[in-house]
N, C-alpha and C positions, 0 to 999 in steps of 0.2 A: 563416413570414413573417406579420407582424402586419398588422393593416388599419390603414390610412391612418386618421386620425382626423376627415378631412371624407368618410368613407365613411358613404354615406345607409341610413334602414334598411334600404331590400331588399336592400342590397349585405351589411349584417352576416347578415343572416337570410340568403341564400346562401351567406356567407361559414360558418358555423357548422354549416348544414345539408350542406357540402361536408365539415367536419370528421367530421361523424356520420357519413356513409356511409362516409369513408375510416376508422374506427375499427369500423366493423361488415363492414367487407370483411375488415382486419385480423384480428379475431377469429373471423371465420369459417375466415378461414385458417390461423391457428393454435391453433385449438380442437384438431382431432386431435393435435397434441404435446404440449398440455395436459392432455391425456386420458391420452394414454401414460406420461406421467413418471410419475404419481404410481402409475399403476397397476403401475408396475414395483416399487411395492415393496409392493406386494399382502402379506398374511400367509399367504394360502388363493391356495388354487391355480384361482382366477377372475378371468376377462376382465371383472370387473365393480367397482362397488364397494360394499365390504362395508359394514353398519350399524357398524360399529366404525371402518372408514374416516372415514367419512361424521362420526362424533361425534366424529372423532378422537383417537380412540382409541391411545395408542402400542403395544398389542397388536395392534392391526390392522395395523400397519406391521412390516414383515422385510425384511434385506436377503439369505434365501434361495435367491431367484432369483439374483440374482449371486453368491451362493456354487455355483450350481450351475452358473454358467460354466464353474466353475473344475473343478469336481469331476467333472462328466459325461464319462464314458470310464476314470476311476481310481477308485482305493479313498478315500470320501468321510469313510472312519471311522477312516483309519491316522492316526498322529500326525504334524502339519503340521510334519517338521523340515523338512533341506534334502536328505534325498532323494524326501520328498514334493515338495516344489515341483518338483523337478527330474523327476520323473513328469509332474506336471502340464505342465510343460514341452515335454515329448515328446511326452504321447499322450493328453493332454483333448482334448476331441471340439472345443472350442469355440475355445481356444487357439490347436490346429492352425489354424482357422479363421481364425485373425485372423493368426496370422504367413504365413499362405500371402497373404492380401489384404492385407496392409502388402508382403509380398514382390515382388506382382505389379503392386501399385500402382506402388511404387515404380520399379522396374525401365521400368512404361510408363509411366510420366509423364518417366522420364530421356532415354527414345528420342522420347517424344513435342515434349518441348522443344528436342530436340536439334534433329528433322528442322524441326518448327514452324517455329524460329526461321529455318532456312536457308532455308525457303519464303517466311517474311515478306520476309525481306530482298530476294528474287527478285524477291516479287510488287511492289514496292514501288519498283523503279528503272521508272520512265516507259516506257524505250528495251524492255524486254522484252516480245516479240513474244508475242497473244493471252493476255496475262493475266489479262484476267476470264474465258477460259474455264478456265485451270488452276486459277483462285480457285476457279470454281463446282466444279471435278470433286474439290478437296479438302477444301472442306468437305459436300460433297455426304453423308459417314456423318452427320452429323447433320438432312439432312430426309430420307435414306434409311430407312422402317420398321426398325428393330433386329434384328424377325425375319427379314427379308430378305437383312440382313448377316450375322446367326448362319449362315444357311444356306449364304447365299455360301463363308463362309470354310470350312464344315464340307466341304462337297464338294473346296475348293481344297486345304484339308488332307491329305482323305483321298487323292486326286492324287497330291498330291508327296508323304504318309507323313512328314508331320511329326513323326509319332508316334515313329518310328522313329532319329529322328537321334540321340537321346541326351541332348539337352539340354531339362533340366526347365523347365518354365513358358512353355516356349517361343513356343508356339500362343498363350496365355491374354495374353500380355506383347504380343507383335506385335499379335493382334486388340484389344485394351484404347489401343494405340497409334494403333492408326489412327482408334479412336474420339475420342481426347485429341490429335489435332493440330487439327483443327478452331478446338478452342478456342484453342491456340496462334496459331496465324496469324493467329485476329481480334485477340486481345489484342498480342501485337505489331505488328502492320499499323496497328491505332490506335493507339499507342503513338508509330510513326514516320512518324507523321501530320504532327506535327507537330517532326519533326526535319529539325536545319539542315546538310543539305549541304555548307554553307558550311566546317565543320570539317570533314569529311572531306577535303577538296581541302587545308585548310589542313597539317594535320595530314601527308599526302603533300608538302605543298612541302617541311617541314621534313624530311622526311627519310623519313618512318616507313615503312615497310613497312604492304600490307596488312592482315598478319597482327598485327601491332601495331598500326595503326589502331581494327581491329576490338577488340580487349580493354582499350585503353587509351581510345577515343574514343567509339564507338557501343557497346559493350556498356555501359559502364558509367549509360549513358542509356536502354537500352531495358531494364535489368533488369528492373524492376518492372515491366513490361507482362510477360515472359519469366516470372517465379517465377506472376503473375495466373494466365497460362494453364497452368504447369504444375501449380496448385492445383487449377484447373478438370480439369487431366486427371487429378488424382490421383481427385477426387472423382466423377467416370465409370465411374472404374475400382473405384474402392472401395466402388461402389454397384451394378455391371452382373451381373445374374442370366442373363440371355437369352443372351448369346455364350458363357457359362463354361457352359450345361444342351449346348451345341451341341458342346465345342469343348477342354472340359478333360476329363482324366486323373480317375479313382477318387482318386489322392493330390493333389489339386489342390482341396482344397473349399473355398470361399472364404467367409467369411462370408455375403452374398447368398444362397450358395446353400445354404448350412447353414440359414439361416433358411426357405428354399423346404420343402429335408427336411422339415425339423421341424413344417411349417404342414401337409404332405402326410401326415405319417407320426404324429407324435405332437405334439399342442398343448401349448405347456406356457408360460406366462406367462416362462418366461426369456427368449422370446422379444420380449419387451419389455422386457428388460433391455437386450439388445444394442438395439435401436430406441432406446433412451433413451441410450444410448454413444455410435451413430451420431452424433445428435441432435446432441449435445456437440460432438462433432466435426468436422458441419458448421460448428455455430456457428463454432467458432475459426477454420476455416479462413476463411469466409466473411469474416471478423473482419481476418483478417492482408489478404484480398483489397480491404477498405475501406481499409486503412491504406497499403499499396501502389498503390492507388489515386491517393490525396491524396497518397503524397511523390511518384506521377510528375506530379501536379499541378503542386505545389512546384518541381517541376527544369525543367521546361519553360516556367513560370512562368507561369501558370494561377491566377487570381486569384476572386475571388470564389465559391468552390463549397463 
C-alpha cells in the first residue's frame, strides 16, 4: 500500500522505517534456506562454503549429493539402464524414504480430510449441543506437546498391538491423521463462515436429497477451504519425525526420519539435498494454498484482498 501523497514527513519516515524492519525480519527468516540451497550443491563433502564456492567457481559446484540420493543402498558404479533404476527403485535407502512419506502422507491427509471436513460441518450448525468444547478437544494435537502425543499413541498402540493386524503403515497413517484434522476443521469451519444456508434449504425444496445437496451445493463451495487443509495435513505429515521415532515399523522410514539417522549416524551434506527438495516443496505447496485461497475469495465474493 503506497502513502497518501499529503502524508507529512514523520509519517514517510515511519512509513519506510516500517518497510526496513519488515524486510530485515524477512531475511532473517529466510536466511537459513538461503544458506542451505546453495550449500546442497557443495563439490566437497562440507557444511561450509568452499573458496571456490565463494569465487564461484563451477568446480566448486556438484550435483553429487543428489546423485547420492539415488545411489545410497545400490551399486553407484553398474551402468544406469533400466534395471538399475528399477534397483534404485526398490532398495535406495533414500527413495524407500520418500515413497514410504509420499505413501503415508498421502493416505493421512485422505483420512484426515475426510473426518475434517465431517467435523467442520458438525461444528458449524448453531443447533449442535457444546461445540466449542468438541472444537477445543479436536484441535487440541496441535497445542498438545508432539512428544506427549508420540507417547500417548505409542502405549495406545502397544495396548491394542497395532503392530500385529497386518496392515502396513497403519499406526504411522492414523497418528499422521489425527495430527492433520486440526488443520482441516479450521480451514473448512472458515471456509463456511461465510456460507449461505439459504441454498441448502433451497436446493432440499427442489427436491435434492441430502446426499446430493451435499456434492452438488455445499462441497463444491467449501472445496478450496477442504484441499487448504488437506495441504496443511499433507505437509505435517510429510514433515513429522517425533511420532514416526515412537510409533513406526524398521520398514517404515520416512524421509524425516532418515534424515534424523543420518544427522545421528553418519553426516553427510546429502542431507541438504533432501532439505533443499523439502524446500521446493513446501513452496509449491504453500503456493497452491494462496491460490486456493483467492479463488475461495472469488466464490464467496470477497472483494478487495
Amino acid at each position: 500500500m503506497a502513502l497518501p501523497t499529503y502524508a507529512d514527513p514523520l509519517e514517510r519516515l515511519w512509513y519506510y522505517t516500517y518497510l526496513a524492519i519488515c524486510a530485515l525480519i524477512f531475511v532473517f527468516l529466510i536466511a537459513p534456506i538461503l544458506v542451505v540451497i546453495p550449500l546442497s550443491f557443495n563439490a566437497e563433502p562440507y557444511f561450509t562454503f568452499t573458496p571456490k564456492m565463494l569465487a564461484f567457481d563451477p568446480d566448486g559446484y556438484s550435483l553429487r549429493w543428489y546423485d547420492t540420493l539415488l545411489t545410497m543402498g545400490v551399486n553407484a558404479d553398474g551402468p544406469r539402464d533400466a534395471a538399475w533404476w528399477g534397483e534404485v527403485w526398490r532398495n535406495a535407502t533414500w527413495v524407500k524414504a520418500a515413497k514410504n512419506s509420499f505413501i503415508i502422507g498421502i493416505c493421512a491427509t485422505l483420512v484426515a480430510a475426510v473426518l475434517g471436513t465431517v467435523a467442520a460441518l458438525g461444528l458449524s450448525r448453531p443447533e449442535m449441543p457444546g461445540r466449542r468444547v468438541v472444537m477445543a478437544i479436536l484441535i487440541s494435537p496441535m497445542i498438545v506437546p508432539i512428544i506427549i502425543t508420540a507417547t500417548g499413541l505409542f502405549f495406545f498402540y502397544s495396548s491394542i498391538q497395532i503392530q500385529n493386524w497386518g496392515i502396513p503403515y497403519l499406526g504411522v497413517v492414523l497418528a499422521h491423521a489425527t495430527l492433520g484434522i486440526p488443520f482441516v476443521i479450521i480451514t473448512v469451519t472458515a471456509t463456511l463462515t461465510g456460507f449461505d444456508q439459504s441454498l441448502v434449504r433451497a436446493a432440499a425444496s427442489l427436491g435434492a436429497s441430502p446426499v446430493t445437496t451435499f456434492f452438488k451445493v455445499v462441497m463444491p463451495l467449501i472445496l478450496p477451504g477442504v484441499i487448504s487443509g488437506g495441504l496443511f495435513a499433507f505437509v505435517t505429515s510429510f514433515d513429522e519425525v517425533v511420532v514416526v521415532l515412537f510409533v513406526a515399523g524398521l520398514e517404515e522410514q520416512t524421509i524425516p526420519r532418515q534424515m534424523w539417522n543420518g544427522i545421528r549416524e553418519q553426516i553427510s551434506p546429502a542431507i541438504l539435498s533432501v532439505a533443499t527438495i523439502l524446500v521446493v516443496i513446501s513452496i509449491a505447496l504453500l503456493t497452491t494454498v494462496e491460490l486456493l485461497r483467492r479463488r475461495s475469495d472469488r466464490v464467496r465474493g470477497v472483494t478487495g484482498r
